[in-house]
C-alpha positions in Angstrom: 19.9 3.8 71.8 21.3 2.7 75.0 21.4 5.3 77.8 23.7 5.1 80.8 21.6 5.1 83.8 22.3 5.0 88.1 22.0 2.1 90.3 18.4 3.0 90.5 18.1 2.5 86.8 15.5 5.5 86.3 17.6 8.4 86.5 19.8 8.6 83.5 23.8 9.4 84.7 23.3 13.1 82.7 21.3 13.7 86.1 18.5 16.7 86.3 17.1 18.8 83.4 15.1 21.9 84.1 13.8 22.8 87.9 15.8 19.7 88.9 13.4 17.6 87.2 15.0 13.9 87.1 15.9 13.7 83.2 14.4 9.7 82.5 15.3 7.3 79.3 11.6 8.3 78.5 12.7 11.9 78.1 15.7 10.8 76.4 13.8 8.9 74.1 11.2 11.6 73.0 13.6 13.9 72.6 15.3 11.6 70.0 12.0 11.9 68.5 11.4 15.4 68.4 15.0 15.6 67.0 14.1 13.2 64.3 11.4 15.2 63.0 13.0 18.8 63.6 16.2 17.6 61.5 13.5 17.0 58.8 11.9 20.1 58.8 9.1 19.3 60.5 7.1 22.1 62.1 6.9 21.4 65.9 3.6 22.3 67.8 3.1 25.6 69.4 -0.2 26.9 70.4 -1.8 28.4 68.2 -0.1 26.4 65.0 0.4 23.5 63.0 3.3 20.6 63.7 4.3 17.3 65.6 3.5 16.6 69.0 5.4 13.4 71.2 3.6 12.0 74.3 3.2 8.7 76.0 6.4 6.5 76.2 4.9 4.9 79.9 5.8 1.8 80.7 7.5 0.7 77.7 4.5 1.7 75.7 4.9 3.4 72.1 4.8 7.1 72.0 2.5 8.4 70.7 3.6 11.2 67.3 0.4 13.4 66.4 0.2 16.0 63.8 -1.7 18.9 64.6 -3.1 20.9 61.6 -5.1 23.9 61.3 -6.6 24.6 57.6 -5.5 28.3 57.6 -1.9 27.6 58.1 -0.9 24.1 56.7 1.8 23.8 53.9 1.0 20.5 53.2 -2.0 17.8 53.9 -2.2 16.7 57.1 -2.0 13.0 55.6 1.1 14.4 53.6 2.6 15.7 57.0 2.1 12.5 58.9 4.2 10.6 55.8 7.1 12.6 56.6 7.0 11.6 60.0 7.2 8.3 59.4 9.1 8.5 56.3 11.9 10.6 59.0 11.0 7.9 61.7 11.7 4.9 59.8 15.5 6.3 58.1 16.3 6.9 61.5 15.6 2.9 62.3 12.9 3.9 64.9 9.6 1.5 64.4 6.8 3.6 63.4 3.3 1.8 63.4 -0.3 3.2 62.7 -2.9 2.9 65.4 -5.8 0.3 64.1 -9.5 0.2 65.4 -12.4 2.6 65.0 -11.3 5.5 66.6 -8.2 5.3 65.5 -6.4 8.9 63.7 -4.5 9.0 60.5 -2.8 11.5 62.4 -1.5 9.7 64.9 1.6 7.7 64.8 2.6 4.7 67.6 6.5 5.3 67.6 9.1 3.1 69.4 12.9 4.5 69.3 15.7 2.2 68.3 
């Protein structure tokens, strides 16, 4: 996804979003992930409640896609869940990777847009 930016190369031409808040390619870019996943019919997260979560995106690092799920309210698993993600992820052509090492989540997804 190429986004136009200004000379500065941080500020996307589009210009501000809310409270004049300079709208980046990293805001962009999670938003193309939380469209992903809404188009999918995936829950997103409000508190109190189950559903997807995007954060992280610094420095050309992956964002990070968690799946928050409380028993009392969850349709499906929350392994189930994070499948979709990156079953909606990857048909979009965004690379979706799952953390590795000991504290890594099942829950938690490493996301790069295309």
């Amino acid at each position: 996804m190429s986004i136009p930016t200004d000379q500065a190369g941080d500020v996307p031409a589009s210009g501000r979003g809310r409270r004049r808040k300079p709208v980046t390619r990293r805001d962009h870019e999670a938003e193309a992930i939380r469209a992903v996943l809404r188009k999918a019919g995936c829950p997103e997260f409000q508190h109190p409640g189950d559903g997807f979560f995007v954060d992280g995106g610094f420095d050309g690092g992956p964002f990070l896609v968690a799946c928050a799920s409380r028993a009392r309210r969850r349709k499906l698993s929350p392994a189930a869940e994070a499948a979709s993600y990156v079953t909606a992820l990857t048909a979009a052509g965004m690379r979706v990777e799952r953390p590795t090492g000991p504290d890594a989540s099942p829950l938690v997804l490493h996301v790069r847009p295309a």
